[in-house]
MIDOSE-1310 file (N, C-alpha, C; in nm, 2 decimals, decimal comma, always signed):
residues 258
xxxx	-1,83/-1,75/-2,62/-1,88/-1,61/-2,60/-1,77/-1,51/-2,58; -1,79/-1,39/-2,62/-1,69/-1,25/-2,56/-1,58/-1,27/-2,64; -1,60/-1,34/-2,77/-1,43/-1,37/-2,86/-1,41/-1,23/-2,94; -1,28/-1,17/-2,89/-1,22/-1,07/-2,97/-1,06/-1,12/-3,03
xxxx	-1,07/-1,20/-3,06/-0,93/-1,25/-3,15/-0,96/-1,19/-3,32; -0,83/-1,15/-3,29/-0,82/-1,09/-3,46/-0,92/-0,96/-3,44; -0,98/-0,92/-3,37/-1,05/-0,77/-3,37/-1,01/-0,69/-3,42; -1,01/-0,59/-3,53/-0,89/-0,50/-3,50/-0,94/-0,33/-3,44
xxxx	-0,90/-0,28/-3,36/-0,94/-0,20/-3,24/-0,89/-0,11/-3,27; -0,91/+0,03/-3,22/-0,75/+0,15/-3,23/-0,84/+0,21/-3,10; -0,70/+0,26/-3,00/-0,71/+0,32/-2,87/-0,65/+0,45/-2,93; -0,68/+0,56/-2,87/-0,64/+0,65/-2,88/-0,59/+0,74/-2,76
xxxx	-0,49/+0,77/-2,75/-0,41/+0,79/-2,60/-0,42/+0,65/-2,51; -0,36/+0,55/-2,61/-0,34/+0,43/-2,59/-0,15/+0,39/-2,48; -0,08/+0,52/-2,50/+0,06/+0,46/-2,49/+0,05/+0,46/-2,32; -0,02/+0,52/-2,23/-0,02/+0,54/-2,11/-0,13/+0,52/-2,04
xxxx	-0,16/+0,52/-1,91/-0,29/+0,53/-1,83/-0,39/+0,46/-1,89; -0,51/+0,46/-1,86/-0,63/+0,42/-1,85/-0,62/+0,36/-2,00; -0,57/+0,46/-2,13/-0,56/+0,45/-2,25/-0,48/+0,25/-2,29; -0,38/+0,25/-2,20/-0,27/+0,18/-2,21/-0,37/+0,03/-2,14
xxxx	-0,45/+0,06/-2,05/-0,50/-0,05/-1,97/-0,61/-0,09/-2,07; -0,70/-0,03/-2,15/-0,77/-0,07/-2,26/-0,74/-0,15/-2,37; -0,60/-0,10/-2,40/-0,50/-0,18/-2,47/-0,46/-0,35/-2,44; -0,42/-0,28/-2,35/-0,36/-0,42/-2,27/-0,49/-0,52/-2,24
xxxx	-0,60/-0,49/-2,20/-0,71/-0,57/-2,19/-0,73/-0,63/-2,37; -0,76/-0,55/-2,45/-0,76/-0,61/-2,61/-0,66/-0,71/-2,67; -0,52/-0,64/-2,63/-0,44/-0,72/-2,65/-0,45/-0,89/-2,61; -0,45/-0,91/-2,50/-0,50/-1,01/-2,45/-0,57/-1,10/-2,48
xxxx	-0,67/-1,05/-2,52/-0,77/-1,08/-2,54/-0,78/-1,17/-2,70; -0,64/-1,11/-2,77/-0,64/-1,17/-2,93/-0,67/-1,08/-3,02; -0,71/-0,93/-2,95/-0,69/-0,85/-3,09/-0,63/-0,79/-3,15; -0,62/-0,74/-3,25/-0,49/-0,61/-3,30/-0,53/-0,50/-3,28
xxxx	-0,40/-0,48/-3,20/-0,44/-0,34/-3,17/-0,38/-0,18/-3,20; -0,45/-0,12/-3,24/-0,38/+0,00/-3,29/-0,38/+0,14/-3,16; -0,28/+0,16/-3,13/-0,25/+0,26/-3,01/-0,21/+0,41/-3,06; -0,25/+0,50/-3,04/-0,22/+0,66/-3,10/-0,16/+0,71/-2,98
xxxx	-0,05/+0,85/-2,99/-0,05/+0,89/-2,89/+0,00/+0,99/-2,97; +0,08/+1,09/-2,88/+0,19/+1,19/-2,96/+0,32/+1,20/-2,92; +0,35/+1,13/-2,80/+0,48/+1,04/-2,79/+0,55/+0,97/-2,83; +0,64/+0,96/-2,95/+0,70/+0,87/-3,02/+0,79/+0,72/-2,93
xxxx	+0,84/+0,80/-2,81/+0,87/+0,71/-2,74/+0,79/+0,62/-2,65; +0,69/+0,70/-2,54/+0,60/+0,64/-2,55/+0,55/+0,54/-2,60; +0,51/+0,52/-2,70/+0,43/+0,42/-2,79/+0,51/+0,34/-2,83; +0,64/+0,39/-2,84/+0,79/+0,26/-2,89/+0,75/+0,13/-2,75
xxxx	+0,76/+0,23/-2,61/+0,77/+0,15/-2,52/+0,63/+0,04/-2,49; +0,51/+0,14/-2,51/+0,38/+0,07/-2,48/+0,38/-0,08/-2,60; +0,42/-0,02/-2,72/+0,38/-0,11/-2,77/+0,49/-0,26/-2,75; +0,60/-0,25/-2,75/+0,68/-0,37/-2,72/+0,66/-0,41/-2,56
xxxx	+0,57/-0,37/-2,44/+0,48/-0,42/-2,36/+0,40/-0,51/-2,45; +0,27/-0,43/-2,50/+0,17/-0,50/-2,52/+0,16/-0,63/-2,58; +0,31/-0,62/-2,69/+0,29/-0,69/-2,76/+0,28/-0,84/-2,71; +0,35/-0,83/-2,60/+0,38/-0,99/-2,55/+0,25/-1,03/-2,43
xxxx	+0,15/-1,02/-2,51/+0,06/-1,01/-2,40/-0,01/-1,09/-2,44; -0,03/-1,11/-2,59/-0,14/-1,23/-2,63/-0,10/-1,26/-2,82; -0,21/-1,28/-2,89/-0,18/-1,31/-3,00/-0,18/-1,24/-3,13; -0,24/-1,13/-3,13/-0,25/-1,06/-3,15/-0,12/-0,93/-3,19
xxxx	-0,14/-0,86/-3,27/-0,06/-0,74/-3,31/-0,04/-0,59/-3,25; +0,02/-0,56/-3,20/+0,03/-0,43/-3,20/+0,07/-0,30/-3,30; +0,01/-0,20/-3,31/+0,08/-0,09/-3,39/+0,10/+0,03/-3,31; +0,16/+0,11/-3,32/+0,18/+0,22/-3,21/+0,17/+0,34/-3,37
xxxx	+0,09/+0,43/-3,37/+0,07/+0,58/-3,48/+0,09/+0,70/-3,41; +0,19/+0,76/-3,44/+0,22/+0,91/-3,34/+0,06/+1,00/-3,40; +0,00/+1,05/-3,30/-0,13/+1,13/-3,39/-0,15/+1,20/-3,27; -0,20/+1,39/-3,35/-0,27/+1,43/-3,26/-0,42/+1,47/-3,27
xxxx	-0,51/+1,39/-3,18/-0,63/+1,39/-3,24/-0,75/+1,49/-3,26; -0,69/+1,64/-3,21/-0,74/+1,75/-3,24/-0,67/+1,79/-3,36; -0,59/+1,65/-3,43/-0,65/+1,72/-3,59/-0,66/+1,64/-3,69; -0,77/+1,66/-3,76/-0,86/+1,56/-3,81/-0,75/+1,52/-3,91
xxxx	-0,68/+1,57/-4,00/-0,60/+1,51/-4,09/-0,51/+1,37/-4,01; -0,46/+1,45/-3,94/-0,40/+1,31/-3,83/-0,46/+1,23/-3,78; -0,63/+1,21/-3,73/-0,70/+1,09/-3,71/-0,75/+1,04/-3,86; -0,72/+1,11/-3,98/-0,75/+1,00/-4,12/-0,62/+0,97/-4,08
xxxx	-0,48/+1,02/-4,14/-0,34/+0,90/-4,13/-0,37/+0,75/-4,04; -0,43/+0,79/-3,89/-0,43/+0,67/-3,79/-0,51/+0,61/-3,83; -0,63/+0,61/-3,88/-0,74/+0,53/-3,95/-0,66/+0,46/-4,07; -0,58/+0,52/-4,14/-0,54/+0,47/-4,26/-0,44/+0,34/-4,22
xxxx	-0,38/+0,40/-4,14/-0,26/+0,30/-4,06/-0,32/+0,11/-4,02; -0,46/+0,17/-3,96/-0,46/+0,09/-3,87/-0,53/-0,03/-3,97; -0,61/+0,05/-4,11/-0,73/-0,05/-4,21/-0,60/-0,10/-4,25; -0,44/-0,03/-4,31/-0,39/-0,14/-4,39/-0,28/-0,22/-4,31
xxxx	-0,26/-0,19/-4,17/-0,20/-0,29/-4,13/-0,30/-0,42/-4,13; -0,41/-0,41/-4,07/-0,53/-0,49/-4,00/-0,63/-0,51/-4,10; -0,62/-0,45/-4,23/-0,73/-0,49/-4,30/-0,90/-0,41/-4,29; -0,89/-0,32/-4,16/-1,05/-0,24/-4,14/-1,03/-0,21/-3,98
xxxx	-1,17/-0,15/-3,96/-1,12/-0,11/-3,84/-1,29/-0,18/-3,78; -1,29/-0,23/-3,66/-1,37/-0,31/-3,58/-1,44/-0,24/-3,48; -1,31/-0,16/-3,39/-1,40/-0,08/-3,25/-1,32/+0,04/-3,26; -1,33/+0,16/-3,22/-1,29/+0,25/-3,19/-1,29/+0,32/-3,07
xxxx	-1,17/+0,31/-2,96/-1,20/+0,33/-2,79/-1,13/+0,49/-2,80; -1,25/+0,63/-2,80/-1,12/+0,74/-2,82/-1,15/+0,79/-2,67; -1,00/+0,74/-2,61/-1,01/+0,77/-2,46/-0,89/+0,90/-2,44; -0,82/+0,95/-2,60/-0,70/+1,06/-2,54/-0,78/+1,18/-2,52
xxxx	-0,75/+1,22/-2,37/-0,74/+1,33/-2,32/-0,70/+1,40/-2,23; -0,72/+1,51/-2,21/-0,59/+1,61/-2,10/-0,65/+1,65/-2,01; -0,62/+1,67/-1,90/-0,70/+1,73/-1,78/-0,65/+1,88/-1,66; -0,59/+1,96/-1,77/-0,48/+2,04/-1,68/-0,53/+2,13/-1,59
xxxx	-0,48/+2,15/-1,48/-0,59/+2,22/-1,41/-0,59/+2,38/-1,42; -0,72/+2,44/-1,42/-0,72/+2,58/-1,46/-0,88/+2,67/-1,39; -0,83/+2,69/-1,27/-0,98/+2,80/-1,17/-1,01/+2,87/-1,30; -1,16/+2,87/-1,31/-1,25/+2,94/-1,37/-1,21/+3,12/-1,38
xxxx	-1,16/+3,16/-1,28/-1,14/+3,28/-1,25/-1,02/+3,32/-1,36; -0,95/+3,23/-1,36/-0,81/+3,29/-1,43/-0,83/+3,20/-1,54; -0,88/+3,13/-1,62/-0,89/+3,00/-1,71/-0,88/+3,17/-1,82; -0,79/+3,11/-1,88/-0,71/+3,17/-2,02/-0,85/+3,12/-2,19
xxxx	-0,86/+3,21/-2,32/-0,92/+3,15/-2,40/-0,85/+3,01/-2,46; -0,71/+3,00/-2,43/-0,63/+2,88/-2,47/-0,63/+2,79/-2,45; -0,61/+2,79/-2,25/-0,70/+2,70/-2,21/-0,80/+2,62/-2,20; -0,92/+2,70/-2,25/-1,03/+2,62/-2,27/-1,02/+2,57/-2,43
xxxx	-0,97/+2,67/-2,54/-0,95/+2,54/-2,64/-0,87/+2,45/-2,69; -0,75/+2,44/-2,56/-0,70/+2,30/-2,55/-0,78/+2,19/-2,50; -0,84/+2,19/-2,37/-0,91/+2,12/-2,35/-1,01/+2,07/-2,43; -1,07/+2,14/-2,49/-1,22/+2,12/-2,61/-1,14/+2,08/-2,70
xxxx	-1,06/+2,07/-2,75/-1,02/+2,04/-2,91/-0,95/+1,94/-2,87; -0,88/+1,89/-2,73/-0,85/+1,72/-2,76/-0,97/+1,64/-2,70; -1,02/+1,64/-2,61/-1,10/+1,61/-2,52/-1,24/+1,57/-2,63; -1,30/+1,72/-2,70/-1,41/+1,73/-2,74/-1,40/+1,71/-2,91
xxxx	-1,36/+1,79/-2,96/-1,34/+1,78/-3,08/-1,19/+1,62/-3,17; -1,18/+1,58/-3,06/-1,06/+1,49/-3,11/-1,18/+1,36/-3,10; -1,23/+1,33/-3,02/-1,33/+1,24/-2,97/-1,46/+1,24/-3,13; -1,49/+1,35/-3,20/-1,54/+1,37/-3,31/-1,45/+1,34/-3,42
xxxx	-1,36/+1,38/-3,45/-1,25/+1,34/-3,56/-1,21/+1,21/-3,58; -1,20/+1,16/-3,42/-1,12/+1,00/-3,49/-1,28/+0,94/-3,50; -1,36/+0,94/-3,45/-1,50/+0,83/-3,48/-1,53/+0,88/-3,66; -1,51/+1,02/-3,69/-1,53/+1,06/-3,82/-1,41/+0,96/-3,92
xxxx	-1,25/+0,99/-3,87/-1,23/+0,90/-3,96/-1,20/+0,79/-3,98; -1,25/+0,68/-3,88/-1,28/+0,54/-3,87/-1,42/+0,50/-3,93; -1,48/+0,60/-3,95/-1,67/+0,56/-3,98/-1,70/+0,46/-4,10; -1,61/+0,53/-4,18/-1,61/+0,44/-4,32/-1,57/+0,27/-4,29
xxxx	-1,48/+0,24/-4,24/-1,43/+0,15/-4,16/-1,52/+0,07/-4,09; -1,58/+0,10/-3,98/-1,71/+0,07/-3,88/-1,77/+0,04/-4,00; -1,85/+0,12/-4,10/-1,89/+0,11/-4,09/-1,91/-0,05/-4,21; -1,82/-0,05/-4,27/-1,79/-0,19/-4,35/-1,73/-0,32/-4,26
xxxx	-1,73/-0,28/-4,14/-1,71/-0,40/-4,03/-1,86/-0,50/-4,02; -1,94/-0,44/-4,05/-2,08/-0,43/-4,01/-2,11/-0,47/-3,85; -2,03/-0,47/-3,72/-2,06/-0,47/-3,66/-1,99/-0,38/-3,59; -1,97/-0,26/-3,61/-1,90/-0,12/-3,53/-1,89/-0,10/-3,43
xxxx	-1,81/-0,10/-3,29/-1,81/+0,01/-3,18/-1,76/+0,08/-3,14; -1,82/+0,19/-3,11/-1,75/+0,31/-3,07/-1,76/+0,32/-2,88; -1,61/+0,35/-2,79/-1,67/+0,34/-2,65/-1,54/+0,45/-2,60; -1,62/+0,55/-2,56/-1,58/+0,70/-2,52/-1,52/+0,66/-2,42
xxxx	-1,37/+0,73/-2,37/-1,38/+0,73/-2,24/-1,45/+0,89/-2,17; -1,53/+0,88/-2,10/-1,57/+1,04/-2,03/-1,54/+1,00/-1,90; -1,56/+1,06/-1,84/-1,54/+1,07/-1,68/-1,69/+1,11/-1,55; -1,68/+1,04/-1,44/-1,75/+1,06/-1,35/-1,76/+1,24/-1,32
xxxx	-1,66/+1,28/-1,35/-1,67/+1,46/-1,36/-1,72/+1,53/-1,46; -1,79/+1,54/-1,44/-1,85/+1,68/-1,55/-2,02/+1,62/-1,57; -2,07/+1,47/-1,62/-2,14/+1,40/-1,61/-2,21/+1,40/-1,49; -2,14/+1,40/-1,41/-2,18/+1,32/-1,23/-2,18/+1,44/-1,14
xxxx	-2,03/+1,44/-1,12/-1,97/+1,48/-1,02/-1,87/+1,64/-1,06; -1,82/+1,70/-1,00/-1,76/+1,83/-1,00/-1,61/+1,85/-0,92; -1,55/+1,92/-0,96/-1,41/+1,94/-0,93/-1,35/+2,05/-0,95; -1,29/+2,07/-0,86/-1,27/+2,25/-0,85/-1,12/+2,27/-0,94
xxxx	-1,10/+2,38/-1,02/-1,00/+2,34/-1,13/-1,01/+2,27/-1,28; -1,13/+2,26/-1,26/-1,20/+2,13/-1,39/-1,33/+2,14/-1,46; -1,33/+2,33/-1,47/-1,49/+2,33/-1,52/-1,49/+2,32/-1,66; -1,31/+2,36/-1,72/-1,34/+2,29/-1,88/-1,33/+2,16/-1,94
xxxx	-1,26/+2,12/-1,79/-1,25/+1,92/-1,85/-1,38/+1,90/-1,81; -1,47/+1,89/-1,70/-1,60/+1,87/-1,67/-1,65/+1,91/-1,81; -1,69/+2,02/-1,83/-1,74/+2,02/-1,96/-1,71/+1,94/-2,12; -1,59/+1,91/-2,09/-1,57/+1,84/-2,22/-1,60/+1,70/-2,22
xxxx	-1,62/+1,65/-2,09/-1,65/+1,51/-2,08/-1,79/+1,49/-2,07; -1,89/+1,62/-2,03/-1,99/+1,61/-2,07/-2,04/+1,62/-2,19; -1,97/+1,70/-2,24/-1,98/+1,73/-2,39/-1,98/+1,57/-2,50; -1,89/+1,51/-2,44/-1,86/+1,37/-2,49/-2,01/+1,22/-2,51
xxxx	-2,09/+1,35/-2,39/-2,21/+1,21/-2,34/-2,29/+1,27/-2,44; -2,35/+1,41/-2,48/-2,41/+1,47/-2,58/-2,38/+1,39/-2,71; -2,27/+1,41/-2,80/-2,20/+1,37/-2,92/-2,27/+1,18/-2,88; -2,23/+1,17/-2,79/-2,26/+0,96/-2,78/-2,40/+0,96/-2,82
xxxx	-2,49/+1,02/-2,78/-2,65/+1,00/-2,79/-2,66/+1,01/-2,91; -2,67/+1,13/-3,00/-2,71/+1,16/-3,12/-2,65/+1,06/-3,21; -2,51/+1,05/-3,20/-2,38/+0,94/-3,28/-2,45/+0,80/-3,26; -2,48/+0,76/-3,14/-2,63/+0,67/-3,14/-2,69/+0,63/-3,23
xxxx	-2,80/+0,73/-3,24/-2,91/+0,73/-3,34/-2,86/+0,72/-3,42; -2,76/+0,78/-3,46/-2,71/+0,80/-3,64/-2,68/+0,68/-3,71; -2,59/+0,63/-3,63/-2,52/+0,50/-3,70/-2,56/+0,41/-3,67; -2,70/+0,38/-3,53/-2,76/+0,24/-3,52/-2,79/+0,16/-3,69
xxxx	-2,82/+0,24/-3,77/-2,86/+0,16/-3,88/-2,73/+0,08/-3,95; -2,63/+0,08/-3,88/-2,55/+0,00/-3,97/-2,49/-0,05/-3,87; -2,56/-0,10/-3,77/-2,51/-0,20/-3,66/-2,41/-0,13/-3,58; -2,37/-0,02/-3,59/-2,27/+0,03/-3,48/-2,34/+0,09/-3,34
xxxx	-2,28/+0,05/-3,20/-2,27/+0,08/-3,11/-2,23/+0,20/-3,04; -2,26/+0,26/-2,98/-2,17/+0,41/-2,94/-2,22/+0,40/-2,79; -2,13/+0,37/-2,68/-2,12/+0,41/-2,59/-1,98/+0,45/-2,50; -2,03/+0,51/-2,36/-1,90/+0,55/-2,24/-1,91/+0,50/-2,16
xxxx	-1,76/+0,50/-2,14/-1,70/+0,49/-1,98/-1,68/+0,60/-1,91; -1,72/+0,56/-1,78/-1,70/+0,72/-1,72/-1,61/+0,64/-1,56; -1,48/+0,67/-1,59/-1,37/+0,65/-1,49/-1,43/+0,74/-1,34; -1,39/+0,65/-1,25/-1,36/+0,74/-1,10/-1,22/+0,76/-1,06
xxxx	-1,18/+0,71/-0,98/-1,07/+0,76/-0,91/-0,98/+0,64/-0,99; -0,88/+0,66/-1,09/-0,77/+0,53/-1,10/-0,67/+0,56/-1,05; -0,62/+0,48/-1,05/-0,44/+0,47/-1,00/-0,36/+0,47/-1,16; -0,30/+0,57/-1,19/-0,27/+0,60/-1,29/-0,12/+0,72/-1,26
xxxx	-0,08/+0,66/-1,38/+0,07/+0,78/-1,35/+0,10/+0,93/-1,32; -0,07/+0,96/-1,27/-0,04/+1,08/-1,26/-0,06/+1,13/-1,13; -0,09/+1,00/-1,07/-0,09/+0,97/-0,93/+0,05/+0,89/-0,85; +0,14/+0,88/-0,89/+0,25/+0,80/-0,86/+0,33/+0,88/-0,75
xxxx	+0,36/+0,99/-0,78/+0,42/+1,05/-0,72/+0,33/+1,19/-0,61; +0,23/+1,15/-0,65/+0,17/+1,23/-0,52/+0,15/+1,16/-0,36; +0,26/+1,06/-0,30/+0,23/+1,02/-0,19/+0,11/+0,94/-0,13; +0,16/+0,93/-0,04/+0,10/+0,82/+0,01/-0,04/+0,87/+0,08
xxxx	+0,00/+1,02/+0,19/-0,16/+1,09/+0,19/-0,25/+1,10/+0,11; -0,20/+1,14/+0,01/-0,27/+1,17/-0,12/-0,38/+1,07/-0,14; -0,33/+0,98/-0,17/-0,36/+0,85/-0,21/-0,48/+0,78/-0,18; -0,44/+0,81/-0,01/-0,55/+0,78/+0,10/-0,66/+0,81/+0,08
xxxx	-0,65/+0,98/+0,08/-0,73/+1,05/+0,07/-0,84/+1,05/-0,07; -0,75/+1,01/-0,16/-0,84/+0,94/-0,26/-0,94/+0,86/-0,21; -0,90/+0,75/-0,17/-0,94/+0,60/-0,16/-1,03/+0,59/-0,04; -1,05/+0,69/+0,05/-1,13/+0,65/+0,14/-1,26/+0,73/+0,07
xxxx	-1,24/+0,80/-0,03/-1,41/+0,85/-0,08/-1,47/+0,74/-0,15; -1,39/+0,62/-0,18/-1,45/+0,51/-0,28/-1,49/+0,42/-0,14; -1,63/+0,37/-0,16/-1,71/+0,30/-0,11/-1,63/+0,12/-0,10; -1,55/+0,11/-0,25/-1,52/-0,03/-0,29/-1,39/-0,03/-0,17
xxxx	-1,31/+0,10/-0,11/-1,18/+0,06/-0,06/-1,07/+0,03/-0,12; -1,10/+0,12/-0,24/-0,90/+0,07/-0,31/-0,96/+0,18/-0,49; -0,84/+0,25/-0,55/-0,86/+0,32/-0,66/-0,89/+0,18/-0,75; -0,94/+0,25/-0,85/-0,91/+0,20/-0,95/-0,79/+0,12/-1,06
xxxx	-0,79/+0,00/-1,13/-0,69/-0,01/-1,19/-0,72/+0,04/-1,40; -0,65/+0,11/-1,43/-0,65/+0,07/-1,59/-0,76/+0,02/-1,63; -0,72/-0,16/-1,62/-0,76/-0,22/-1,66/-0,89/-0,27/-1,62; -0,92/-0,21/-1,53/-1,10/-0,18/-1,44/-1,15/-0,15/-1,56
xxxx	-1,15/-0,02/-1,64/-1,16/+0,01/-1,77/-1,16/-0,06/-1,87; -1,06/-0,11/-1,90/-1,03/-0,21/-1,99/-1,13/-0,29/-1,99; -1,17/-0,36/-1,91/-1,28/-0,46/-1,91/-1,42/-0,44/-1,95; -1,48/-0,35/-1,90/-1,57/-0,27/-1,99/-1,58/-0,24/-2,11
xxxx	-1,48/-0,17/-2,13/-1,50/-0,12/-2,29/-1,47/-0,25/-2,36; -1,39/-0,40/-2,30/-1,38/-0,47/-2,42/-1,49/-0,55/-2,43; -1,60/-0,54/-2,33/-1,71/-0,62/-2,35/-1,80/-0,55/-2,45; -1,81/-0,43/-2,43/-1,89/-0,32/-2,51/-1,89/-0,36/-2,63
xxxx	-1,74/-0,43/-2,68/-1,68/-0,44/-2,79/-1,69/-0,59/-2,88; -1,79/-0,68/-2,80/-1,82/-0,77/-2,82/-1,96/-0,80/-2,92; -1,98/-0,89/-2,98/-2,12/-0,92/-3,06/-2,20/-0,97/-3,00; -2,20/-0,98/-2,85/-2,30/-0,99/-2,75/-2,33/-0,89/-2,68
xxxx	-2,27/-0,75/-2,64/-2,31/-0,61/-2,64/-2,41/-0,55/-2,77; -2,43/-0,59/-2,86/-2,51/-0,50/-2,95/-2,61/-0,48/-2,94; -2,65/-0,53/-2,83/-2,83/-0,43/-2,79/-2,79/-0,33/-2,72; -2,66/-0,28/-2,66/-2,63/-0,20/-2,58/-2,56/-0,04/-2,67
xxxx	-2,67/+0,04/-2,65/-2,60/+0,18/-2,73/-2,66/+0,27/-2,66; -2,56/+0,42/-2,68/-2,58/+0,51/-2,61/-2,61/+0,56/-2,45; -2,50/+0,47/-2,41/-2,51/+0,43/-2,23/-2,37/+0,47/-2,21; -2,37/+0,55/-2,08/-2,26/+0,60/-2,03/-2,28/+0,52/-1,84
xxxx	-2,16/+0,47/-1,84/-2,14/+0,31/-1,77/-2,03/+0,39/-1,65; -2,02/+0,41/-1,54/-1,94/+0,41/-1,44/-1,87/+0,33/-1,36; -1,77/+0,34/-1,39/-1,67/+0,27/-1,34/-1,58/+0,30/-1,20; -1,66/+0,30/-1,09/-1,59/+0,43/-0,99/-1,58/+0,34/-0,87
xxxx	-1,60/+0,18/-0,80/-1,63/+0,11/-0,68/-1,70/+0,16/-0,62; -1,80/+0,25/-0,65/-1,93/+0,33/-0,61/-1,89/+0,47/-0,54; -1,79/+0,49/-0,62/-1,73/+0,65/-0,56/-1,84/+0,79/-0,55; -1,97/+0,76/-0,66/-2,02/+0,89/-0,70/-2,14/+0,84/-0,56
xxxx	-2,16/+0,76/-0,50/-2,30/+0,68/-0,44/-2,26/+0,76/-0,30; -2,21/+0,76/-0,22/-2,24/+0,82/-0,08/-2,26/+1,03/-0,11; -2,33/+1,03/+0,04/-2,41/+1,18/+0,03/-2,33/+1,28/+0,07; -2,22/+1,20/+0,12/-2,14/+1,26/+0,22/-1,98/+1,17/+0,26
xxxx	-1,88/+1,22/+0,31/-1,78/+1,15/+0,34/-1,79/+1,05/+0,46; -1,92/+1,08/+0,56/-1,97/+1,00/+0,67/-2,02/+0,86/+0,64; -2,08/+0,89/+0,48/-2,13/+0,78/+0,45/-2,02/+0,62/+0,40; -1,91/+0,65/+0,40/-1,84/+0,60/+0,33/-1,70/+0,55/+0,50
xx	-1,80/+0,44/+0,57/-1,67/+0,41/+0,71/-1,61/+0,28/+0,65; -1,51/+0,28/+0,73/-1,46/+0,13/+0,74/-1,51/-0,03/+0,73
């Protein structure tokens, strides 16, 4: 059961975070995997990690996926290293923070055009792919914010990650007939590099709103989306799956003691 050897996968904002920990779960696991980012170095480094992780291949494709010409190159990259493409995890996205009050029109179509529109581009140019795999998956990363939960500084990333659960439903319906899957992950709090250097309060203060007692790892992620990605998932489409140690579940910060 759960065999992903030889799969071949492409992560998208695969070289770091959460992206990196979905990888690394595939990897593992025996697939080949194709990683996008727009860090050349980056991806030099992610990928000579991953590679020693299992049996499987790595590729690293510089791409940026708000633009569709560059998710066909990564699509192209990834059918002739690998022969087609199997699952598609489009987890790159940005989260920069910007109050509603002052939020610039730039601002908001940075956010929407990697976040929202890159998330449509690369499933666009993988489809042909999927869709000759005949058993396709697509597994979003969205987030507990925008979906769930709210965050001050974050009404355009909230919206783009809700925006993400929209596009999963319909993308659903569309492609059930050719056996492909489309669902998300929706992250809570991880422990991710963008938390490294915000201390140790910080940290805390994260971690005591999670019910489980400890952030998130990567690869918390990882494990989900690579089951999704299995031929024993295919009854499962158009489900957005939280991943948070029950972060969104208390009413209040009282509810959540020692």
């Amino acid at each position: 059961m759960f065999d992903l050897q030889s799969t071949s996968v492409v992560v998208t904002g695969g070289s770091k975070g959460i992206g990196r920990g979905i990888a690394a779960v595939f990897a593992t696991a025996g697939a080949n995997v194709t990683i996008a980012a727009r860090s050349t170095a980056e991806l030099d480094s992610a990928v000579a990690d991953l590679e020693t992780l299992g049996a499987g291949k790595v590729l690293g494709v510089q791409t940026d996926v708000a633009d569709p010409a560059a998710c066909a190159g990564l699509a192209a990259a990834a059918i002739d290293a690998f022969g087609g493409i199997d699952v598609v995890c489009a987890n790159a996205g940005i989260f920069p923070d910007a109050p509603l009050a002052t939020m610039t029109p730039a601002q908001l179509s940075e956010v929407l055009d990697v976040n929202v529109k890159g998330t449509v581009f690369i499933v666009q140019a993988c489809l042909d792919a999927l869709i000759g795999s005949g058993r396709g998956r697509v597994i979003l990363t969205s987030s507990i914010t925008g979906p769930i939960t709210g965050f001050p500084g974050w009404s355009h990333y909230g919206a783009s990650k809700s925006a993400q659960l929209g596009f999963m439903r319909t993308a659903a319906i569309e492609l059930a007939p050719h056996g492909i899957t489309v669902n998300a992950v929706l992250p809570g709090n991880i422990y991710t590099e963008g938390l490294y250097d915000k201390g140790p309060e910080y940290i805390a203060g994260m971690t005591a709103a999670i019910p489980a007692g400890v952030l998130g790892k990567p690869e918390d992620i990882g494990h989900l989306a690579a089951f999704l990605a299995t031929v024993e998932a295919g009854y499962i489409t158009g489900q957005a799956i939280a991943v948070d140690g029950g972060q969104v579940l208390p009413e209040s910060p009282d509810a959540v003691r020692p």
